[in-house]
N, C-alpha and C positions, 0 to 999 in steps of 0.2 A: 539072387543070382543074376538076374536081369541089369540092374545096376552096376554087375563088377565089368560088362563086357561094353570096351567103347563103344561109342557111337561114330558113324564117320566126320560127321560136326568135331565131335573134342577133340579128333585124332589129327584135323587141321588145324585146331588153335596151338596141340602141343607142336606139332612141326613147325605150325608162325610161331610159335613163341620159342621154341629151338633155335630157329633159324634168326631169328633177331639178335638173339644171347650172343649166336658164334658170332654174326656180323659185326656186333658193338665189339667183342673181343678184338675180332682181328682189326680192326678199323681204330681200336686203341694200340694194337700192337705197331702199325704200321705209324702211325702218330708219332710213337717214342724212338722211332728211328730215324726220323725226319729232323733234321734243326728246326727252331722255332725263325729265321732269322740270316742271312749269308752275317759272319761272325767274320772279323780281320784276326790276322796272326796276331796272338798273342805276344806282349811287346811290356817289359818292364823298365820302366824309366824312371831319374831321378830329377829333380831338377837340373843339375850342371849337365846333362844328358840332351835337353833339349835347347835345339839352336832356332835364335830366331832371327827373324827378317822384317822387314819395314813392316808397321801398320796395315789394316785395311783402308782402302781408299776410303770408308764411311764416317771414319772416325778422324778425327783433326789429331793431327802432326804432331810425333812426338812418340806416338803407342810403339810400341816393340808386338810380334803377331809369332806365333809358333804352331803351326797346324796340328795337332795331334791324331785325330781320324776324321774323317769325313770333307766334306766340301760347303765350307760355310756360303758360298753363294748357290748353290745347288739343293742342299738340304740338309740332314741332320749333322752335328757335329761337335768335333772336341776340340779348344782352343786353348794357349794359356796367354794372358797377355800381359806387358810389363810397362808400366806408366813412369813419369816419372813424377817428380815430387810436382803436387801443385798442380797437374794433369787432370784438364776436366771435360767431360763429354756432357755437350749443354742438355736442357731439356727434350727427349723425344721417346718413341713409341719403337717397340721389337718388332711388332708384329705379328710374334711369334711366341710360345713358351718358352720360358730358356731359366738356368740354373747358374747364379755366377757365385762362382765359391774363393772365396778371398785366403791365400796362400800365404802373402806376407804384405807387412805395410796396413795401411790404415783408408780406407774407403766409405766414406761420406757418400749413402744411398739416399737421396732427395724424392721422395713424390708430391706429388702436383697437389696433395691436398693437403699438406705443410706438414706431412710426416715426416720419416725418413730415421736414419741411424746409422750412428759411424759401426764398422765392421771390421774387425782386425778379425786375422790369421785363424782361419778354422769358420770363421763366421759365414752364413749363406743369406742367396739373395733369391727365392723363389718368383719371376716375375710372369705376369699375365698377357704380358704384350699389350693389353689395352685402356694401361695407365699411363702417364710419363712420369719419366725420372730421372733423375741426374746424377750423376755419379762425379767424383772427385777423389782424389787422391789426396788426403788431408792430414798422410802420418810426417814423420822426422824421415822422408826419404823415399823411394820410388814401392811402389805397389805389384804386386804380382798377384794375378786375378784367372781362374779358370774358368769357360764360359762355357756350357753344353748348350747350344743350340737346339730345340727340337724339330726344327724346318729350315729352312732358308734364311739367310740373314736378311732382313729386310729394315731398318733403321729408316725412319721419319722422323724429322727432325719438327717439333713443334714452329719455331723459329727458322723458312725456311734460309733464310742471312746464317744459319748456323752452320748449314750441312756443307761441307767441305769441298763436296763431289761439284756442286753449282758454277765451278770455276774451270773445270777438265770436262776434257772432251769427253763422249760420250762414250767410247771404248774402254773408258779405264773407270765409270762409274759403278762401283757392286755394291 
């Protein structure tokens, strides 16, 4: 009988251990009502849907640029871009993680250690930032290329004779 009646010791580990149970609950509840994330309005688009405008100043002349979400000189982001035939962006470094996924046309992805492969439509380009590589537009006609950014655009041009931006003032270099 002695055994069936608590002691005050167990009667504080049931109430911690009560009390932790309800606080993990509610502390998962309050979780699932939370976004993970500030999320943009949902937006469905087709290609002929989006409009585009001159290149980024990083890239050499010629790129067609259509912003999709985000602020590629600021941080993360969604891009599409449109080359034309023969359109090559010479050797250089991201920076950053980024995901280029080839839409239409034919893209010749070069890395510095004499790899690389042409990539048509549906084809991806996982890159590290902290390789270089080149890319080229190498189909029967212009290239359409989607680019997610995972930070900031920041392009380094191995060859600084490459980088575009070395010619313009400093307010228009991103």
């Amino acid at each position: 009988m002695k055994d069936a009646i608590p002691t005050r010791q167990s009667r504080v580990r049931w109430i911690g251990a009560i009390a932790v149970a309800v606080a993990a609950n509610l502390g998962g509840v309050a979780r699932a009502e939370r976004p993970l994330a500030p999320v943009a309005p949902m937006r469905l688009l087709n290609l002929g849907d989006v409009r585009f405008g001159p290149g980024p100043a990083c890239l050499p002349r010629g790129a067609e640029e259509a912003v999709i979400e985000g602020d590629p000189a600021h941080g993360a982001s969604l891009t599409v871009l449109r080359l034309p035939e023969g359109y090559r962006v010479p050797w250089h470094l991201a920076r950053t993680q980024r995901l280029v996924t080839v839409l239409g046309g034919a893209v010749m992805v070069a890395t510095a250690d004499g790899g690389g492969r042409v990539l048509t439509a549906g084809g991806l380009a996982l890159l590290d930032g902290d390789r270089p590589v080149r890319f080229t537009c190498a189909g029967g006609g212009a290239c359409l290329i989607e680019v997610h950014d995972i930070g900031p655009r920041r392009l380094t041009y191995v060859d600084p004779d490459d980088d575009p931006r070395r010619l313009m003032p400093p307010a228009r270099r991103q």
